[in-house]
N, C-alpha and C positions, 0 to 999 in steps of 0.2 A: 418476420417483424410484425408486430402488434399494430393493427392497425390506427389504434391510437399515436401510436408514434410519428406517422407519418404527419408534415408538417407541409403549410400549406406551400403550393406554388411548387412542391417536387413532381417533375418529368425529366423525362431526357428530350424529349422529343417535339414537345407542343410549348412554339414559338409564344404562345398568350397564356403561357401557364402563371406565369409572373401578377396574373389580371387574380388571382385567388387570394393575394395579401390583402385583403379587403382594407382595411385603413392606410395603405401606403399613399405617403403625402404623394408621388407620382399617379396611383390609379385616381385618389380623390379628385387631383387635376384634370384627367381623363375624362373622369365623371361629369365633374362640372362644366366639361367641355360639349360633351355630345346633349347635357341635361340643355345646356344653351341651343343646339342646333335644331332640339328639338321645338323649345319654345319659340324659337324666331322662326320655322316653319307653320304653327298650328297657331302661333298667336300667343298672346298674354290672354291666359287662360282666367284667373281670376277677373269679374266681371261682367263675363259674358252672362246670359242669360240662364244657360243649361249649370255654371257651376253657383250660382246666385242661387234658383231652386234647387238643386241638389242639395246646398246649405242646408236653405231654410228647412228639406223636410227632413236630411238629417237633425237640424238642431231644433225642427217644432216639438212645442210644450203639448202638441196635441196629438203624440205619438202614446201609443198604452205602453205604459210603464211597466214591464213584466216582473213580478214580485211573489214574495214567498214568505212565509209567517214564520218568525222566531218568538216564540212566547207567546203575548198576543199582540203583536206587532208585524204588521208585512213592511218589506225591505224590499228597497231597490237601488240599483246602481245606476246615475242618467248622465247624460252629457249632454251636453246644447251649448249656446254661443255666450251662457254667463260661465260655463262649469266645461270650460273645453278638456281638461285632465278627468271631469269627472265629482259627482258627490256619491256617497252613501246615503242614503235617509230611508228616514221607518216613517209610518202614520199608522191608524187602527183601520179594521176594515172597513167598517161604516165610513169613515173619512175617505177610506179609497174609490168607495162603489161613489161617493156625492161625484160632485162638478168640478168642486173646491175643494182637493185634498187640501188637509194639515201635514206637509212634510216637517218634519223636524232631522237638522242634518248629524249624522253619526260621523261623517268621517268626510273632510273636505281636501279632494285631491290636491287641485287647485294652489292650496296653501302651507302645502308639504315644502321645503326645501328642494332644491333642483337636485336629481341625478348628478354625479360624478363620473359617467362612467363612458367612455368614449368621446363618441357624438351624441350621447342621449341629452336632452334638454328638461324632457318631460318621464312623466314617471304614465305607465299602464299599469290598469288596474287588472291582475287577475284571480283575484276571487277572494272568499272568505271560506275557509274551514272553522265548524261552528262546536266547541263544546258539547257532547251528548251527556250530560248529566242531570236533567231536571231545570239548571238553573237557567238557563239561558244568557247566561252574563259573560263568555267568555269566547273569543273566536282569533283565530292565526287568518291575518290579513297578507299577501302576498302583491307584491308589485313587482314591474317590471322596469328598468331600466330604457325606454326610447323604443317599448314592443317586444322586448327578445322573446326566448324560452325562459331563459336565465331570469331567475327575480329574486326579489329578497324579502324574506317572510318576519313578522312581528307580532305579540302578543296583544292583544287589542281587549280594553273593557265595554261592553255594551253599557254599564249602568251610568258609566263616566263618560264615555263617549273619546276616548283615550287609549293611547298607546299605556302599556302597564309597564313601569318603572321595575327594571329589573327581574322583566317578564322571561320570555322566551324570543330569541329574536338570533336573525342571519340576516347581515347585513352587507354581506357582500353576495354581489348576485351567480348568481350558480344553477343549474338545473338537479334540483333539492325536490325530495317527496318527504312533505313534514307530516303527520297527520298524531290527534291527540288519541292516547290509551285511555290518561285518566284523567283529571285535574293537573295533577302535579308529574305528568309524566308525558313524551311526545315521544313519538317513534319517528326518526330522522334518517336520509340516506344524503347526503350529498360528497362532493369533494373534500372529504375531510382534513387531508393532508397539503390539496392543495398541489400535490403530483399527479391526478389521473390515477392512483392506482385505486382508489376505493370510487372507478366508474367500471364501467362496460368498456366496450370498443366503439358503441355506440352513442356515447358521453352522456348516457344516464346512471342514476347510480346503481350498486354493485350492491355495497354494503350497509347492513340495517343496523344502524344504533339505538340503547336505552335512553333519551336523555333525562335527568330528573331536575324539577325544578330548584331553584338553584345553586346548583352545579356551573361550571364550565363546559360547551359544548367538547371541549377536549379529554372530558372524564366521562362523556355516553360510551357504554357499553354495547360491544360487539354484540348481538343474538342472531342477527343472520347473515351470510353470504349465497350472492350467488358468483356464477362464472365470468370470467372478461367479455366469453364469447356471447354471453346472455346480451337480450335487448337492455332488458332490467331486472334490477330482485328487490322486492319489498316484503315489509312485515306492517301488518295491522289488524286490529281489533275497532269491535263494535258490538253492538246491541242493538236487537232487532226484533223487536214483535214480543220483549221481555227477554228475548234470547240471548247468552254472551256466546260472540266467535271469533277466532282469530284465528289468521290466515298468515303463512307463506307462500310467495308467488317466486316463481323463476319466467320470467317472461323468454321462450329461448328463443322465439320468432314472433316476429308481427303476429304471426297468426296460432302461435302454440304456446302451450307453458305449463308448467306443470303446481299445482297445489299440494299444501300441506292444510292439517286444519287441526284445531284442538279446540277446548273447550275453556277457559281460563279459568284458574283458581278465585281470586278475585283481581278485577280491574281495579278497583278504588287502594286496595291494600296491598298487593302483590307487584312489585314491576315484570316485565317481561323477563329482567335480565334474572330474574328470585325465582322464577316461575319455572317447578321442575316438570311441569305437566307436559306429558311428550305431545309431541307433533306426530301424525299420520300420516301417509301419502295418499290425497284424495284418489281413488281407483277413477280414472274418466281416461277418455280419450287425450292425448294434447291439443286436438283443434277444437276439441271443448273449450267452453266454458260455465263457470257454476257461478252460479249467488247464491242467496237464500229469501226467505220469506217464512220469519220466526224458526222451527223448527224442522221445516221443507226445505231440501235444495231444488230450485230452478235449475235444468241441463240447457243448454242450448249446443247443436251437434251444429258440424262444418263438413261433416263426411258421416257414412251411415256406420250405427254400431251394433255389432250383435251383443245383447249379453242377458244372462239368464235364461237363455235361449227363446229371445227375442229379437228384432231384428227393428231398429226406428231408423227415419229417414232422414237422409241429410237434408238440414233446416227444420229440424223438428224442437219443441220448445217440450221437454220434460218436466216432473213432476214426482219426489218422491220422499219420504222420509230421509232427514242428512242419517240418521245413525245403518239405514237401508242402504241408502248408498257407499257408507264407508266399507260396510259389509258386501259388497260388490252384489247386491240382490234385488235387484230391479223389475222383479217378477211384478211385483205389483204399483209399479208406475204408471203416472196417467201419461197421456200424451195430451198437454194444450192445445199445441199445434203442431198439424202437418202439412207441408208443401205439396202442392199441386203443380203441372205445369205453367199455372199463370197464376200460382198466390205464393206469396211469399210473406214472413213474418217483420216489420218492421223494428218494432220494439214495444214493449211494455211497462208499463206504469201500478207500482204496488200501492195501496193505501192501506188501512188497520184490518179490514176484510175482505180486500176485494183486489184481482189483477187484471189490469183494463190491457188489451195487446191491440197493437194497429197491425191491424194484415194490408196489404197490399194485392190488390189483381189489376193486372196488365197498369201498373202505379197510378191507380185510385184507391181511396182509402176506403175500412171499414174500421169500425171496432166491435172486439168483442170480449167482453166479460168475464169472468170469472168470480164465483163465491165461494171463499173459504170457509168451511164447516165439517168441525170433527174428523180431522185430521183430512180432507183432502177438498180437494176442487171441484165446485159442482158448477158446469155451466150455466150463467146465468142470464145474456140477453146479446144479441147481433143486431148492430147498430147498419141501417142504409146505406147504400153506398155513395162516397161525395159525387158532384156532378164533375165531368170531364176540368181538366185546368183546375181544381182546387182541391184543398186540402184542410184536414182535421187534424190536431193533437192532444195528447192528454198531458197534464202536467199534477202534481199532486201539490196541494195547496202548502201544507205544511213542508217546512224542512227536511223533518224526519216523516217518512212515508206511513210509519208506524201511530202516529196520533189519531188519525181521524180519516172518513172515507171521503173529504172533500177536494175538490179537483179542479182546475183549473181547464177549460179546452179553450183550443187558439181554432177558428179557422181564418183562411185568409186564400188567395188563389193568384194566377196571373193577372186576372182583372178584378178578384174580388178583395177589398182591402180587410186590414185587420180586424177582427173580431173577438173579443173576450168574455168567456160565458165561465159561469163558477154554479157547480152542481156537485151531484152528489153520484160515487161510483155507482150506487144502486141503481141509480135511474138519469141513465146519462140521456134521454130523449127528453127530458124534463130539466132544460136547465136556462140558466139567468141570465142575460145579459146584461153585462157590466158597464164594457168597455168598447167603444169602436173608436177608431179614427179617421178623418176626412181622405177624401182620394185626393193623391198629390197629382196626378195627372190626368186628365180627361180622357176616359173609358169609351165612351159614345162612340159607335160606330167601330168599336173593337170586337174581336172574337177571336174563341180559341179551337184552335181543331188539333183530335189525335192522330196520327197515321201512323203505319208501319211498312217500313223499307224494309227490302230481302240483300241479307248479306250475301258475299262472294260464297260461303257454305251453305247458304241457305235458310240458313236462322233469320227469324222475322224483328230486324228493331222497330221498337217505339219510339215516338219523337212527336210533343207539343209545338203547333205553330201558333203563333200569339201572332195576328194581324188582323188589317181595315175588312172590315166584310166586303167595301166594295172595291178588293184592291184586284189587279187587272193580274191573269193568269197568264203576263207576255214573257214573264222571266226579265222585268220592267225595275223590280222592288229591291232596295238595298236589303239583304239580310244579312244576318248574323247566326249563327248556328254556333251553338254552347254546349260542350260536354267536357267530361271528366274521367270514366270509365277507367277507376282504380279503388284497392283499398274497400271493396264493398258496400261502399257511399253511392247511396240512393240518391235522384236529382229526382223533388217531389215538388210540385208547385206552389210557390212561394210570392208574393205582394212585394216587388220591388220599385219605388218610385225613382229609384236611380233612370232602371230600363224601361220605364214609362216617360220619364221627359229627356232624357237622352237619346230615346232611340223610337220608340214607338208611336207615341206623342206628333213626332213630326214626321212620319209615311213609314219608318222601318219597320221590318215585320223581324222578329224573333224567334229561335227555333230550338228546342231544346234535347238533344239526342239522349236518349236512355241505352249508353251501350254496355255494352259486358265487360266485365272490370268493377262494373257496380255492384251495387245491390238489389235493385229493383226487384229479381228475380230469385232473391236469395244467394246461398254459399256457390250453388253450382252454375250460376249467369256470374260470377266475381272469380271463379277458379275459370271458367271456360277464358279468360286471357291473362292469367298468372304466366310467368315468366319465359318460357318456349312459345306460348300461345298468345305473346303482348301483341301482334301482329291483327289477331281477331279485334281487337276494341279499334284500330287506326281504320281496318274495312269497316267496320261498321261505321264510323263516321264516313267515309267515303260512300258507303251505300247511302248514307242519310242525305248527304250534300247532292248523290247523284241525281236521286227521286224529290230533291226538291227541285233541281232544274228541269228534270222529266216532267213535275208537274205545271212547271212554269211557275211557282213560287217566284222563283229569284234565274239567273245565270251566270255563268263565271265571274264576267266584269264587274258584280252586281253583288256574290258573294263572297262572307267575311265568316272566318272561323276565330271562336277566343277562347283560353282557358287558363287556369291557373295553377302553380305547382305540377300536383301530377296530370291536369288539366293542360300544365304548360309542356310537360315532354307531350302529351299527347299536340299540340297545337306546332312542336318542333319537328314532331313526324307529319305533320301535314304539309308543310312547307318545303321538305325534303324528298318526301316518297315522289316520286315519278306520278303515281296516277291523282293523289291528292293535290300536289301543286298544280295538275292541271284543273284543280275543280273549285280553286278558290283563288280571289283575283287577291285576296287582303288579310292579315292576320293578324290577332292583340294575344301577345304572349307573356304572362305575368307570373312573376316568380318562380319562373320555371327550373328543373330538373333540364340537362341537355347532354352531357358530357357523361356517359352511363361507362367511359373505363374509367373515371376520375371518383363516381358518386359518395361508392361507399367509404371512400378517405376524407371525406368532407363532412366535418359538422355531426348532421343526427344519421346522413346516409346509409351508414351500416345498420342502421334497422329497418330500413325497409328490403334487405335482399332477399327475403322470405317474398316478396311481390315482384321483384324486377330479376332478382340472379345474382351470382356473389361472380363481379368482372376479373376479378383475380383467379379464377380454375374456367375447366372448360366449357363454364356458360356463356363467356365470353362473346362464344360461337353464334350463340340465337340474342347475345345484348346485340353486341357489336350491327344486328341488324335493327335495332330500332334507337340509337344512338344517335339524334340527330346532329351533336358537332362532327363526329365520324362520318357519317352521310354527308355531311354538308363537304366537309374538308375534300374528303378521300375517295366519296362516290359521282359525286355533282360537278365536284371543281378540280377532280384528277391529282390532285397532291401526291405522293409519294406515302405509301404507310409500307412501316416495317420494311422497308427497303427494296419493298416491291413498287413497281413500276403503275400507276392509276391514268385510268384515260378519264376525261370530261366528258360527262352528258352535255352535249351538244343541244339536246333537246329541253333543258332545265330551266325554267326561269323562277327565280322565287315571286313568291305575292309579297306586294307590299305591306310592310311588318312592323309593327310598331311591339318594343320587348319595355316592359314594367320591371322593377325589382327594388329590392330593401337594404340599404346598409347594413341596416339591424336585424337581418333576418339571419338567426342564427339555426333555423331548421333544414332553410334550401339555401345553400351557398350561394351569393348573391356573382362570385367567378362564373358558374354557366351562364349565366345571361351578357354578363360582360364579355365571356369568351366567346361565343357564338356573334354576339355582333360585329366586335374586333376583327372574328373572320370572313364574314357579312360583307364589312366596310373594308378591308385592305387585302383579304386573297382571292375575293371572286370580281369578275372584271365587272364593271360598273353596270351595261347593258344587261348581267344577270342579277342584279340588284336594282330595279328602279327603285325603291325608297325603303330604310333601312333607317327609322328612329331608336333613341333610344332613353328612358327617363330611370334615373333612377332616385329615389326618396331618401335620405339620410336617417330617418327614423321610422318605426312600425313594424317590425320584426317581421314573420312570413305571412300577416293581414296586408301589408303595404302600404299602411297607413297608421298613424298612432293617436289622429284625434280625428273631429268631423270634417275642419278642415282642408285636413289630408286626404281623406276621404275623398269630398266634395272633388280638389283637385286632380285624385288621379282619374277619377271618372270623366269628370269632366274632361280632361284632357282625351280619354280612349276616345269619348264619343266624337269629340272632334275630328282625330283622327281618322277614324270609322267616318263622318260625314264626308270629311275630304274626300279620301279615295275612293269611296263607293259612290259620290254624285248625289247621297242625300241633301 
């Protein structure tokens, strides 16, 4: 059976499976039941003082507005306490760099008509796809329904400031990949039928259609497939550097997929579906990936390749003519970058001449340069490295990267607040400041330090401590300790006013683990705990937690681990494993993954089993050990699995836990979090449980929140909870 077919709440076996009908007017009740037990525990949260600033510096007007030029207009998307759904608005640059922008507004959430669609009330904004024709007058706007994945996309005029009457528009919400070929043509994928069969398994789409304008979406033409078993398949086109490409992708794992590529007849006159100009199969590896830059493909490797009788490193950033590469002839590729034991490549940013790349050592930033001339890449300048706790990025000012070489850099750090500088690729050591904003929380007497803990193997983690300088070495200090280690997502220091007046502000000290699973280190610190090896990222938090009690940071009674999504199975095996529930007295688990034999029938699940295991064959083997409802049920609480007989850990107590999630989250099934607590609260005996909350949000899809509001409130609520149990 397809795993699409499988519907929610099927088991034989698990008593709380029934908790997976996410809108069942019975779970809702449930919900609203434990959502109350929670609130009469921590308090009516609104009001207090920590969700009052959290508000405000979500909703302050003196946050930098991050923005991006379409024409000669920069565009920004803002929310605050007059525009809780959200505006669009443009100004000129001069207006932007003053005191006193001139916004004028393009598109006001706010005053949209409400969603229809479940529980949603409010509409989320996710994004604009903008015209690449010269004109700049034309963009597919995309909302969401109450936060999902699912949104519903519309033809938008910039000159009118309007939806376009008898444009291009999906109006039911769906997880859709719209993007424009030409003017009068978009390349679409979503549920066309409306049965699942033109998706994945992993309910993204399958199948690529022509649409032309006006047509009927039921008269786009087929021009690609891909397989059920695929992530995803798409087809698209663009212009790059003067260059026309267009691409078919087979996404067949999170981390693999294979290309095709051709050169288009014309985009303006040709549709795809006219177009007899063949497709090639790009020759690369599958854990490649390519782009381009005008006439050049960019490689980026995930594992080392030989060819041409060469040999590049895994996490190397290539460099070579596309027509060289179709020809599998790599001889004369440059290498951008190569990975060292402590550098790693973060990403890069193209502008009309130049590719700015942020490297990484032991996660402090640098950047380095590149000039394009006469068909290849000449290094052009290595930017300083940032100081410990903060960070740099590049952003290209224009939309299209291909206009001009002007750039946008953010820095910003744990204590150091926002900054917005606008310069020029060439000379990124020479640039403007624009834009800062005030500190939402008092710094004074804070500091950051780096260390690194020795895992159970040996390997050295990294881990930021953000605390009082004069805080006492007694193991005295509430902390929290934050990680993620999955999906090869870097945790790079970032200006959070939430974690400064919730948590630091009033004596907590903060700790942020760089384990494996991420990226920090590149491809092979994010494969060292891929699917047999998930166990490597759970020690190294364990190593992190240990050496902060070693050091006298914090100690048990004193710490708190939290994380979210893949952050949140990580945070379910802390709570579970034996030696981790002995090293944390308290835990914030948000939108977590938990239930690793149920995942991949869930929602988007089955595309992540390139990272976790496919629980259906014999991976099972090495899930089933880092599974924490399995653990909790059948290892901890001796349940009965598969009709074998389980004894109780005698010696297990959970930390007090407080579990986050979303009605509307339609990426991480909002049943793990419900099921886990369920078991929490009615199969382990009360003394293995002293406090077991639980909140869940009706709207906000897998953010957990869908306006600032929301926001405000579920933070606010953690920290309280976090202040309770840990005596801050």
């Amino acid at each position: 059976m397809p795993r699409a077919a499988f519907t929610e709440g099927v088991s034989d076996t698990d008593p709380h499976a029934s908790l997976e009908k996410v809108l069942d007017e019975d779970n809702l009740k449930w919900v609203e039941q434990q959502n109350k037990v929670t609130v009469d525990r921590l308090g009516e949260i609104r009001g207090t003082k920590t969700y009052e600033r959290i508000l405000e510096a979500l909703d302050s007007k003196d946050k930098i507005p991050a923005a991006y030029e379409i024409g000669d207009k920069l565009y920004n998307f803002w929310q605050d306490d007059q525009h809780v759904q959200g505006i669009w608005r443009r100004a000129s640059l001069d207006s932007y760099k003053s005191d006193n922008v001139e916004w004028e507004t393009v598109l006001d959430i706010d005053a949209l008509p409400p969603p229809t669609k479940d529980t949603a009330k409010t509409w989320v904004w996710h994004g604009s796809n903008l015209l690449d024709d010269g004109n700049f007058d034309r963009c597919l706007i995309s909302l969401s329904p109450g936060g999902s994945d699912a949104d519903t996309t519309r033809e938008f005029c910039l000159k009118s400031n309007s939806f376009v009457e008898g444009g291009f528009e999906m109006l039911e919400p769906a997880k859709s990949q719209v993007g424009w070929r030409s003017r009068d043509e978009v390349l679409v994928g979503t549920d066309f039928d409306g049965d699942g069969e033109c998706l994945t398994d992993s309910g993204y789409p399958r199948v690529c259609r022509s649409w032309k304008r006006g047509t009927p979406l039921s008269e786009a033409k087929t021009v690609f497939e891909g397989e059920k078993s695929d992530i995803s398949a798409s087809q698209y086109a663009y212009t790059d550097h003067g260059v026309a490409h267009e691409f078919r992708v087979r996404s067949l794992t999170f981390y693999t997929a294979k290309y095709w590529h051709r050169t288009p007849s014309d985009l303006d006159k040709v549709s795809a579906a006219d177009d007899d100009t063949p497709f090639a199969e790009v020759p690369i590896q599958e854990d490649a990936q390519v782009s381009t830059f005008g006439s050049m493909a960019l490689i980026t490797l995930r594992s080392d390749w030989t060819v041409s009788g060469r040999t590049f490193k895994q996490g190397s950033l290539l460099s070579c003519k596309f027509s060289d590469l179709m020809a599998s002839d790599l001889s004369k590729a440059q290498v951008l970058f190569e990975p060292t034991a402590s550098r790693s490549l973060e990403s890069e940013t193209a502008t009309k001449n130049y590719l700015v790349l942020k490297v990484l050592e032991d996660v402090r930033s640098t950047l380095v340069t590149w000039r394009f001339e006469n068909d290849k890449f000449v290094e052009h300048s290595t930017g300083g490295g940032i100081a410990v706790g903060e960070d740099v990025s590049v952003q290209g000012l224009n939309r299209f990267s291909d206009q001009d070489d002007r750039v946008w850099l953010w820095r910003d750090g744990y204590l150091r607040v926002d900054a917005l500088d606008i310069g020029d690729a060439a000379s990124l050591d020479k640039t403007q400041q624009v834009k800062t904003k005030p500190g939402f929380f008092n710094s004074d007497g804070l500091t950051v330090d780096q260390h690194f803990a020795t895992s159970k193997d040996g390997t050295k983690i990294p881990y930021f401590v953000q605390r009082r300088t004069d805080m006492k070495f007694d193991g005295s200090t509430p902390t929290l300790v934050d990680a993620y280690g999955g999906f090869e997502i870097s945790m790079t220091p970032h200006y959070s006013a939430g974690v400064g007046i919730g948590w630091l502000e009033r004596g907590g000290c903060k700790v942020i683990a760089n384990v494996r699973g991420g990226g920090e280190y590149g491809p092979s610190w994010h494969q060292a705990a891929l699917k047999e090896k998930r166990y490597k990222a759970y020690e190294d938090v364990e190593a992190v937690a240990a050496d902060v009690i070693k050091r006298g940071i914090s100690s048990t009674e004193k710490l708190a681990v939290i994380g979210g999504s893949n952050g949140g199975l990580m945070v379910g095996n802390m709570i579970t494993r034996p030696v981790a529930s002995s090293l944390f007295g308290a835990a914030v688990c948000q939108v977590p993954l938990l239930d690793m034999k149920r995942y991949s029938h869930l929602l988007a699940g089955a595309s992540w089993m390139a990272e976790y295991g496919d629980p259906d064959t014999d991976e099972w083997k090495f899930l089933r050990q880092h599974s924490p409802y399995q653990l909790l049920r059948h290892d901890r609480l001796g349940i009965a699995e598969d009709g074998e007989d389980r004894t109780a850990d005698d010696k297990w107590t959970c930390p007090k836990v407080l579990f986050t999630t979303s009605t509307r989250d339609d990426r991480v099934h909002p049943g793990h979090a419900r099921k886990m607590v369920k078991a929490l609260l009615e199969d382990a005996p009360s003394e293995k449980v002293p406090l077991c909350l639980y909140w869940e949000n009706t709207e906000g899809g897998h953010g957990g929140a869908a306006d600032n509001k929301q926001r405000a409130y579920m933070w606010a609520l953690t920290y309280a909870f976090l202040a309770e149990v840990l005596g801050l």
